[in-house]
VOPAGU-2260 file (C-alpha; in pm, 1 decimal, decimal comma):
REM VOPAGU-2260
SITE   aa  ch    i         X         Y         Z
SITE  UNK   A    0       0,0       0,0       0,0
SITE  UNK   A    1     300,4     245,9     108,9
SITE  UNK   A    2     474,0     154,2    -205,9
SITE  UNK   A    3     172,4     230,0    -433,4
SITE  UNK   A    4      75,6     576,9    -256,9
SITE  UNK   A    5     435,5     681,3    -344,9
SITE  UNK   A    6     402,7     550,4    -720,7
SITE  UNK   A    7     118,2     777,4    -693,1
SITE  UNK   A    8     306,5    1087,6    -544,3
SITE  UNK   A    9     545,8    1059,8    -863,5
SITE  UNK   A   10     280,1    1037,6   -1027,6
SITE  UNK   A   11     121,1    1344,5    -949,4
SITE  UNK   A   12     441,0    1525,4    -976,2
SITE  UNK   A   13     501,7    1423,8   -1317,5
SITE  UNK   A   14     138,8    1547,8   -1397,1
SITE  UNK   A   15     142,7    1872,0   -1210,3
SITE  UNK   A   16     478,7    1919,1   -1428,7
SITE  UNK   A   17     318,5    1802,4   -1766,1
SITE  UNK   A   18      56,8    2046,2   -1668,3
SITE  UNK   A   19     240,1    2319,1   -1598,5
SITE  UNK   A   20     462,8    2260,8   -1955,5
SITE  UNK   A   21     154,1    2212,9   -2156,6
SITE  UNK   A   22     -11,6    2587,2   -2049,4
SITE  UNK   A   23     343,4    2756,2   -2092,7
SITE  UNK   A   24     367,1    2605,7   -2404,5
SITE  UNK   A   25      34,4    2685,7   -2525,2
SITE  UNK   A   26     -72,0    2368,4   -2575,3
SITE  UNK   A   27    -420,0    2338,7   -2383,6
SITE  UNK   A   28    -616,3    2349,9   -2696,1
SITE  UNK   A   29    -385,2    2131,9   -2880,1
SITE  UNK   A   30    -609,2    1885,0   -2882,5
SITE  UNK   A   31    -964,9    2047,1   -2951,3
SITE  UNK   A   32   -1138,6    1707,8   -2832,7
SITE  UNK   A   33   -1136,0    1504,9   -2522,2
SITE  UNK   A   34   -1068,7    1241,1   -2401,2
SITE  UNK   A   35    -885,9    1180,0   -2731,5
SITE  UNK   A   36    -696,2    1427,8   -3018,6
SITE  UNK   A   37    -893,7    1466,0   -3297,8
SITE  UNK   A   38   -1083,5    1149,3   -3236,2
SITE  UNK   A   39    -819,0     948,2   -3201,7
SITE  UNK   A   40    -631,2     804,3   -2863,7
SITE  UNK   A   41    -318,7     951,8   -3010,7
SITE  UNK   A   42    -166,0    1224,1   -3252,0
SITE  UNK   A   43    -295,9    1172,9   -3599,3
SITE  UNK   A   44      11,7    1109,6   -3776,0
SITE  UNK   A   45     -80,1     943,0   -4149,2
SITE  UNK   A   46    -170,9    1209,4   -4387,4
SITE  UNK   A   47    -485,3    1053,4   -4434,9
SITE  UNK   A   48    -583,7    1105,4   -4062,2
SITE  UNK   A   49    -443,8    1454,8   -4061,5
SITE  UNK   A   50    -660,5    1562,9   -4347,7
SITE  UNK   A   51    -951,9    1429,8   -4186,5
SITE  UNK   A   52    -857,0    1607,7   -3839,4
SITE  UNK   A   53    -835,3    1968,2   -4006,6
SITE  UNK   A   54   -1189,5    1866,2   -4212,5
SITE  UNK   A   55   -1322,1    1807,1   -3868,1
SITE  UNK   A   56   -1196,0    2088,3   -3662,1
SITE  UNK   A   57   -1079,9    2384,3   -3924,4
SITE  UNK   A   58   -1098,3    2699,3   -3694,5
SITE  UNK   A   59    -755,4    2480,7   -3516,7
SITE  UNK   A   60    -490,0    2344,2   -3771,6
SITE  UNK   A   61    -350,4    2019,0   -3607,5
SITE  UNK   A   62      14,5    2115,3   -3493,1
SITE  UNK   A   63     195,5    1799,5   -3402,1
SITE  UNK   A   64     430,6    1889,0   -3100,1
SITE  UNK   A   65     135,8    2090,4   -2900,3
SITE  UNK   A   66     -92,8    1799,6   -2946,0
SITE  UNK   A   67     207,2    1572,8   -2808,3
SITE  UNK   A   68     251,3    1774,0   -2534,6
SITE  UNK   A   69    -131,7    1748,5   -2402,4
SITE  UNK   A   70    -203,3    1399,9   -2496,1
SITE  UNK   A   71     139,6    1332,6   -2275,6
SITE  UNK   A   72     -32,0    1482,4   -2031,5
SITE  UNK   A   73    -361,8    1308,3   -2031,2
SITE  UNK   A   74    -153,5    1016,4   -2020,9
SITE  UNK   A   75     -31,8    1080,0   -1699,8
SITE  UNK   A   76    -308,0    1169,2   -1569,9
SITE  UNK   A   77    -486,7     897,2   -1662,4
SITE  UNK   A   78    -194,6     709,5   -1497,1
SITE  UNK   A   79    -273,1     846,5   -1200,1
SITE  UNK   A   80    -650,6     807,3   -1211,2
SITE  UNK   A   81    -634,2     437,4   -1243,5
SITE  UNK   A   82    -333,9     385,2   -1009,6
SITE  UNK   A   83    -554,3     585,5    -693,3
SITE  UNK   A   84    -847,9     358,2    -822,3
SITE  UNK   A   85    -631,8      62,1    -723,4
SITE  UNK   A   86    -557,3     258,0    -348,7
SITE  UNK   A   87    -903,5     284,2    -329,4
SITE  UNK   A   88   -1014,2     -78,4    -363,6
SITE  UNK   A   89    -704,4    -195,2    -152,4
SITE  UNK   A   90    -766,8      21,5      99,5
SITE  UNK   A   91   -1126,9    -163,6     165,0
SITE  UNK   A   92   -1037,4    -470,4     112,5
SITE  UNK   A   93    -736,4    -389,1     422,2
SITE  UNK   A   94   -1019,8    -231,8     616,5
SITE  UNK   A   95    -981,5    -491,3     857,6
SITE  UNK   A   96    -644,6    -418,1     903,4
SITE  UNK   A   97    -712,8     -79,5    1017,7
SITE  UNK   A   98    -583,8     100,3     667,7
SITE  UNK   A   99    -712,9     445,5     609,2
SITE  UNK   A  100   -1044,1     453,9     385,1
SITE  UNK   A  101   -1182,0     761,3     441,5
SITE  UNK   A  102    -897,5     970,5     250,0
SITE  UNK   A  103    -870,1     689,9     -32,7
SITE  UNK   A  104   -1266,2     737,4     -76,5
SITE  UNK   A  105   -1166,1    1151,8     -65,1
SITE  UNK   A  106    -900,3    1085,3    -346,6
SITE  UNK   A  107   -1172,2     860,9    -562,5
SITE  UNK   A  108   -1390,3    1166,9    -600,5
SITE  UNK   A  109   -1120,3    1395,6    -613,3
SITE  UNK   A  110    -938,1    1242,1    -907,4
SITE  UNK   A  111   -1299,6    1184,7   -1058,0
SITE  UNK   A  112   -1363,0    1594,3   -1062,9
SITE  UNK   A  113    -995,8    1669,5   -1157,5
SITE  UNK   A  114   -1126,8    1466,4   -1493,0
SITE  UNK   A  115   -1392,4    1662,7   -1500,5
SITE  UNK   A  116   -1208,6    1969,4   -1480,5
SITE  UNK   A  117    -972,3    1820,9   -1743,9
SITE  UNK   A  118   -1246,6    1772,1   -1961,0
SITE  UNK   A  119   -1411,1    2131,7   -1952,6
SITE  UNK   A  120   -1090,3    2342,3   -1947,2
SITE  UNK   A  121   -1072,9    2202,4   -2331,3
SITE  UNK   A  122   -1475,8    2201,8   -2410,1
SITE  UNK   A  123   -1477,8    2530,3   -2233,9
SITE  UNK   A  124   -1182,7    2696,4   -2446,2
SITE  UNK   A  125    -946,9    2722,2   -2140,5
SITE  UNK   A  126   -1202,9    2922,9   -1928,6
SITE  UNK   A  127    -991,3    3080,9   -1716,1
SITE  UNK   A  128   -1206,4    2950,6   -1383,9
SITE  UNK   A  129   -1171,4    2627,7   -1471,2
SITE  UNK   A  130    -803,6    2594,6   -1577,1
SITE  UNK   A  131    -730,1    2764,1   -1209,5
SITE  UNK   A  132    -973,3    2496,6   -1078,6
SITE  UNK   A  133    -783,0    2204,5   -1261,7
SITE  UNK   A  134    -473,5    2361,1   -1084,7
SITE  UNK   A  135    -560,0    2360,5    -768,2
SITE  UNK   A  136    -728,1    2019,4    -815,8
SITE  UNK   A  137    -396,0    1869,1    -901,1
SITE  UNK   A  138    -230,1    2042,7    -595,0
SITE  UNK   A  139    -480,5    1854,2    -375,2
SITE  UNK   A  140    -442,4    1527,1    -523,1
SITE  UNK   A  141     -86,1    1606,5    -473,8
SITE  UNK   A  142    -170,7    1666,4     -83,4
SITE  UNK   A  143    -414,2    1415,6     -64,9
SITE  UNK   A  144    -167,8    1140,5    -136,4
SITE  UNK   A  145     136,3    1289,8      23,7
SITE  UNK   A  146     -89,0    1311,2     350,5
SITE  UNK   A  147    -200,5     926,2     273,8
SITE  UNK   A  148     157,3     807,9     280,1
SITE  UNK   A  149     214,7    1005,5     587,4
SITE  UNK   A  150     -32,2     811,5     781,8
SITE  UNK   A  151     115,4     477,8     662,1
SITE  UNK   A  152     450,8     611,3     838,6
SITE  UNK   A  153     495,6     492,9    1190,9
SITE  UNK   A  154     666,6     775,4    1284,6
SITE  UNK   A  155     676,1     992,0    1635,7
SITE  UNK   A  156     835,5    1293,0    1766,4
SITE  UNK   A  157    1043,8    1111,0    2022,4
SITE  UNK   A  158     880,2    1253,5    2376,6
SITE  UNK   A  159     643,6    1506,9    2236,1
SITE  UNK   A  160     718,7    1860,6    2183,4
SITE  UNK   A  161     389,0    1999,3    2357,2
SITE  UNK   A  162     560,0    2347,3    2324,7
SITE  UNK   A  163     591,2    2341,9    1931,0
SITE  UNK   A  164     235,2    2212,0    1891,9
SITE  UNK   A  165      95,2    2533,0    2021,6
SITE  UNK   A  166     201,2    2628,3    1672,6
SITE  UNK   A  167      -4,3    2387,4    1488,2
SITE  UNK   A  168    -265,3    2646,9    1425,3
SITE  UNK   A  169     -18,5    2904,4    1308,0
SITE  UNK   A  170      88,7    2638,7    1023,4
SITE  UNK   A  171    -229,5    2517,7     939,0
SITE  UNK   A  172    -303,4    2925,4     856,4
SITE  UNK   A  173      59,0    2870,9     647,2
SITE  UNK   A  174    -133,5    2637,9     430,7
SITE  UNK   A  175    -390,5    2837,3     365,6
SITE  UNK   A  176    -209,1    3158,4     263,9
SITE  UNK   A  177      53,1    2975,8      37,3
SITE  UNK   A  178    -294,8    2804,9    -162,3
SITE  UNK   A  179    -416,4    3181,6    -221,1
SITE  UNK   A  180    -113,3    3265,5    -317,3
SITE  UNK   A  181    -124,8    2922,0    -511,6
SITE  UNK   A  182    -461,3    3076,0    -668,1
SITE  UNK   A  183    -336,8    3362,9    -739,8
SITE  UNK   A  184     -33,9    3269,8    -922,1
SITE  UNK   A  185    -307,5    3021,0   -1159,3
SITE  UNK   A  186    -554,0    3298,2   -1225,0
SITE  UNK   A  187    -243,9    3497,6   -1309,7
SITE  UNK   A  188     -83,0    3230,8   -1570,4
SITE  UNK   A  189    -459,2    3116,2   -1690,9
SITE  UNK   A  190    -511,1    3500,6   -1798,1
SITE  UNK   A  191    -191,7    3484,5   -1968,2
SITE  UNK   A  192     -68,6    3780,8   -1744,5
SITE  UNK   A  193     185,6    3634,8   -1632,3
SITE  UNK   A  194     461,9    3914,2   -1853,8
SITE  UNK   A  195     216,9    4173,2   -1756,2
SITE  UNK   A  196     501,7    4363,3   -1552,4
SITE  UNK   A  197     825,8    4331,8   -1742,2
SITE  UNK   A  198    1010,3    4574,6   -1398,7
SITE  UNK   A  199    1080,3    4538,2   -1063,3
SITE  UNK   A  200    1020,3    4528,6    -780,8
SITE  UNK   A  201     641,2    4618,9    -881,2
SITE  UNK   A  202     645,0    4758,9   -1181,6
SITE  UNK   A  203     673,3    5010,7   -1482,8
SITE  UNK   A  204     619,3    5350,7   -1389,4
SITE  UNK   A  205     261,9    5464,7   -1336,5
SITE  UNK   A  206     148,8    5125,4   -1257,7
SITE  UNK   A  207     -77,6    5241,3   -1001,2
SITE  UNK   A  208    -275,0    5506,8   -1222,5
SITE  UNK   A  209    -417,6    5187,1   -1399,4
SITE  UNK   A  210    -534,5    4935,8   -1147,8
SITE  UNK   A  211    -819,9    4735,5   -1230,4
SITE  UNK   A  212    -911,0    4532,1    -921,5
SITE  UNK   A  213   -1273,3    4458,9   -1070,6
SITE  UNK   A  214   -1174,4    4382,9   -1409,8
SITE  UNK   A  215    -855,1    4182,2   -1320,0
SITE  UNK   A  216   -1112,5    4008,6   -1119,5
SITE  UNK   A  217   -1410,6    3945,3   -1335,9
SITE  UNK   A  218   -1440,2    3739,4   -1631,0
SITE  UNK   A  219   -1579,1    3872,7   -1949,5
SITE  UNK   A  220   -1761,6    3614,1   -2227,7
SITE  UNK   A  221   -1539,4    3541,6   -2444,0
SITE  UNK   A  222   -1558,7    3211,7   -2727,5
SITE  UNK   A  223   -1191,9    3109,2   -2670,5
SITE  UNK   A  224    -998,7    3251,2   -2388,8
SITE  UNK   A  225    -678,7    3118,5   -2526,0
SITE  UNK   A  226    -407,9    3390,9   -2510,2
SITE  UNK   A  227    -674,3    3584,4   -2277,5
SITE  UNK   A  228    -914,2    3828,1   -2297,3
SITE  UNK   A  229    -857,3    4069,0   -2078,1
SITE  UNK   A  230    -699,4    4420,0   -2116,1
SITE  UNK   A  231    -311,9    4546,5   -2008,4
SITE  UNK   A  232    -423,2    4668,2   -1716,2
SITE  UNK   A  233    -649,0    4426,6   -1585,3
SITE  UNK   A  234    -321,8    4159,7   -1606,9
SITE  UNK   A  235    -133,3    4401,4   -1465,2
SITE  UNK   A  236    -376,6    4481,2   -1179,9
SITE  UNK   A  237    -333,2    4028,0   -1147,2
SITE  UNK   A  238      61,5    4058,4   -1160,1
SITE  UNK   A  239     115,4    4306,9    -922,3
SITE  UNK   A  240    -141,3    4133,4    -659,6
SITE  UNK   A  241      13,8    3798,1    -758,7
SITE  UNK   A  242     360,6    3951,5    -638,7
SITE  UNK   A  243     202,9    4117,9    -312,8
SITE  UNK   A  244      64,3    3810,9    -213,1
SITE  UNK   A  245     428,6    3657,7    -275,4
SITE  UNK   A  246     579,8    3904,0     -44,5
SITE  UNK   A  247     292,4    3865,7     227,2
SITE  UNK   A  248     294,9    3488,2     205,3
SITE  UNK   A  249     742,1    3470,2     195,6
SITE  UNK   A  250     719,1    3731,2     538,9
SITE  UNK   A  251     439,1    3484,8     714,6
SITE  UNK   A  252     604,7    3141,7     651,4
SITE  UNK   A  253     975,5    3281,3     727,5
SITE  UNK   A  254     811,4    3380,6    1056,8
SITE  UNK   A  255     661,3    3043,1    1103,7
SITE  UNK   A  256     990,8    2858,8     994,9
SITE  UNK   A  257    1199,9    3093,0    1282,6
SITE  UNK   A  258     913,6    3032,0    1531,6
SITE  UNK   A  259     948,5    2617,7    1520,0
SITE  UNK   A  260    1300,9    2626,8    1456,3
SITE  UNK   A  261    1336,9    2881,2    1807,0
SITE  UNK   A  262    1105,4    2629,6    1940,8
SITE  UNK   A  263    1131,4    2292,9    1891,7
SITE  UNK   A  264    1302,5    2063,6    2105,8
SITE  UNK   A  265    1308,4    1801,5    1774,4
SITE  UNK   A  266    1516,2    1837,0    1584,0
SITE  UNK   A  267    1315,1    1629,6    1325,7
SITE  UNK   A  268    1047,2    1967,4    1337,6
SITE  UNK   A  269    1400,3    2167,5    1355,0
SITE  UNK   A  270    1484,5    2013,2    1009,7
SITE  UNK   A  271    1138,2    2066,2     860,9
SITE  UNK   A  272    1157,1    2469,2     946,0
SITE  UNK   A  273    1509,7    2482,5     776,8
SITE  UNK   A  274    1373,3    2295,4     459,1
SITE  UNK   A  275    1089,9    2562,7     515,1
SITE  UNK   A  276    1316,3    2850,3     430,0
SITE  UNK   A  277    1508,4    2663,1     181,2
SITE  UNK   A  278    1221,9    2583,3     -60,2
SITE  UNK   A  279    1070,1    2923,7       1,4
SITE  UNK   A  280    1391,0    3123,3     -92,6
SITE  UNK   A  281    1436,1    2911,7    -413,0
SITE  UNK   A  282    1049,3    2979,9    -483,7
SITE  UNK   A  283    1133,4    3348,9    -440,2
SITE  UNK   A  284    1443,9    3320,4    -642,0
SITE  UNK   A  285    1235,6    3156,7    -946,4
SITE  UNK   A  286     979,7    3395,3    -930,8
SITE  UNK   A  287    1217,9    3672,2    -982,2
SITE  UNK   A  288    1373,0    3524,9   -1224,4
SITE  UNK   A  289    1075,8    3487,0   -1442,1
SITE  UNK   A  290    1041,9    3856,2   -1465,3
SITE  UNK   A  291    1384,1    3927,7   -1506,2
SITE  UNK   A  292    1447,0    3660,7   -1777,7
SITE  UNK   A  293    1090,0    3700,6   -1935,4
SITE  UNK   A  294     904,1    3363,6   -1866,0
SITE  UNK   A  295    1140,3    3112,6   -1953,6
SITE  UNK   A  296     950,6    2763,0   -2003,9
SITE  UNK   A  297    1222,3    2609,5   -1784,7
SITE  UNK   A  298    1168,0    2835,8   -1500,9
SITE  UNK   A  299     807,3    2897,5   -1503,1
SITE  UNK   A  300     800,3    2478,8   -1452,0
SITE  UNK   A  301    1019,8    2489,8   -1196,2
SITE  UNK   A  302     816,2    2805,7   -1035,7
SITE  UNK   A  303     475,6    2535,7   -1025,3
SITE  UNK   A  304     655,3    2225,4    -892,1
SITE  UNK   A  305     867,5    2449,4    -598,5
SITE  UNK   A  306     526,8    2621,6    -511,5
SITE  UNK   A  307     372,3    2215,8    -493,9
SITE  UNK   A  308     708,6    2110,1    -306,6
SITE  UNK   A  309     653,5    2410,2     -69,3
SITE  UNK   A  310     314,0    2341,9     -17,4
SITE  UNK   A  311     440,2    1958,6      80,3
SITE  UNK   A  312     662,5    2089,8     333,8
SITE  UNK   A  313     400,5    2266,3     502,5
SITE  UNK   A  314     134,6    1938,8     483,9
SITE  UNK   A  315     418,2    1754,7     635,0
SITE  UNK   A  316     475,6    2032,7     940,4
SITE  UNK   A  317      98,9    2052,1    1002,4
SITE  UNK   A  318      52,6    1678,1    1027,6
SITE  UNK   A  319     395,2    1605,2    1239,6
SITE  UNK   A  320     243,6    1897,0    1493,8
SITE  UNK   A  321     -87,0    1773,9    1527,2
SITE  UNK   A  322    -114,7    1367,2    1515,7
SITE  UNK   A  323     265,1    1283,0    1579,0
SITE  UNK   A  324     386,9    1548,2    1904,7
């Protein structure tokens, strides 16, 4: 069971990756059908089938290497699907062997609206509420499993630390400022606003003459949001509260890190805080370095799987604090 809930954790890495690759590519749309490409289980490659894909859908032109990239993807995911199917039906037939079921039977449904979301982000044209909602869906799988295999670990805190979990509640908050700051990062990339602000550290001059908190915040009907539909200063209005939130969320969880680390009597919990700032300051260090360098696809990955790493780190301090001091 251990061994299957971490297949699954590299798993959803590798999809959360392939997800994050396929938007910064532009590939969401490069398949305009689902579950399949052009109504087959794989890229049209004979001539024959290509001609027949453009007859079928010619508002989008098939273009190999995008459709690669999101039928990779489904792959994956589909991967995944079927492998927490399998932790699912293990888990009850182990129920009398006191495995977890209730989180298995959390992961079932979750993975089943994840598809879901899948699905409509491409019948839906990349809506932007949906691609932030198939984001965040893959973060909690992520979780989900990550906080399975940590109950399948017999682990303690050797003696307690009663003092540290009076902090508990202080990481739990943690959690929940890094996933708005999670959100707001997706509703900036799924607006395509993510190059909105090309200076630092906010950005051009004027900037705030032109905020557009409503706008930046609303969605207007659009046919295809690929690209995006909103205006320069509604996505720069996202940016600029992305990067707030970035410096509100990197103050909070260095505070938290110093507060266990000052703290603890584990050094287990001791390590966890260091890793804490660690992952954070190479988040921070991506982040700026996707304005500086102008989005590279490289970096902008590695910005989505540090933010899912960080997020890790924190499930892991939450947990160790409450069910294992």
């Amino acid at each position: 069971m251990r061994k299957l809930v971490l297949a699954g954790l590299i798993l959803a890495v590798t999809v959360i990756v392939l997800g994050a690759y396929t938007r910064l590519t532009d590939a969401g749309l490069g398949c305009p059908d689902w579950p399949g490409c052009y109504g087959h289980y794989k890229v049209p490659a004979a001539q024959e089938q290509i001609n027949a894909a453009e007859l079928a859908f010619p508002e989008r032109p098939l273009e190999p290497q995008k459709a690669w990239n999101e039928m990779i993807h489904r792959y994956f995911a589909s991967a995944l699907g079927l492998l927490i199917v399998v932790i699912f039906i293990i888990s009850i037939a182990k129920r009398a062997y006191h495995r977890p079921i209730k989180l298995p039977l959390f992961l079932l449904c979750l993975v089943i609206f994840q598809g879901m979301l899948g699905m409509w982000t491409v019948t839906l044209n990349l809506l932007p509420i949906v691609v932030l909602g198939h984001l965040l869906g893959g973060f909690a799988v992520l979780s989900s499993l990550f906080l399975l295999y940590l109950r399948l670990v017999p682990y303690r805190i050797p003696g307690g630390d009663h003092q540290t979990r009076k902090l508990a509640k202080y990481a739990l908050l943690g959690i929940g400022i890094l996933l708005g700051q999670i959100a707001l990062g997706g509703w900036t990339s799924a607006n395509y606003a993510a190059l909105a602000c090309t200076e630092l550290p906010i950005c051009e001059s004027n900037w705030y003459e032109r905020l557009d908190f409503i706008g930046a915040f609303s969605l207007p009907e659009a046919v295809n949001y690929e690209y995006g539909v909103h205006n320069y200063a509604q996505r720069m209005t996202m940016h600029i509260v992305h990067r707030a939130g970035a410096l509100l969320t990197f103050i909070y969880l260095c505070w938290l890190a110093t507060r266990i680390y000052a703290v603890a009597s584990s050094s287990f919990l001791k390590k966890i805080a260091a890793a804490l700032v660690v992952v954070l300051g190479i988040q921070v260090i991506l982040g700026v370095s996707n304005v500086v360098f102008s989005l590279p696809v490289a970096v902008a990955v590695l910005h989505n799987a540090v933010a899912a790493a960080l997020l890790q780190v924190l499930v892991l301090l939450s947990y160790t604090l409450y069910r294992k001091t």
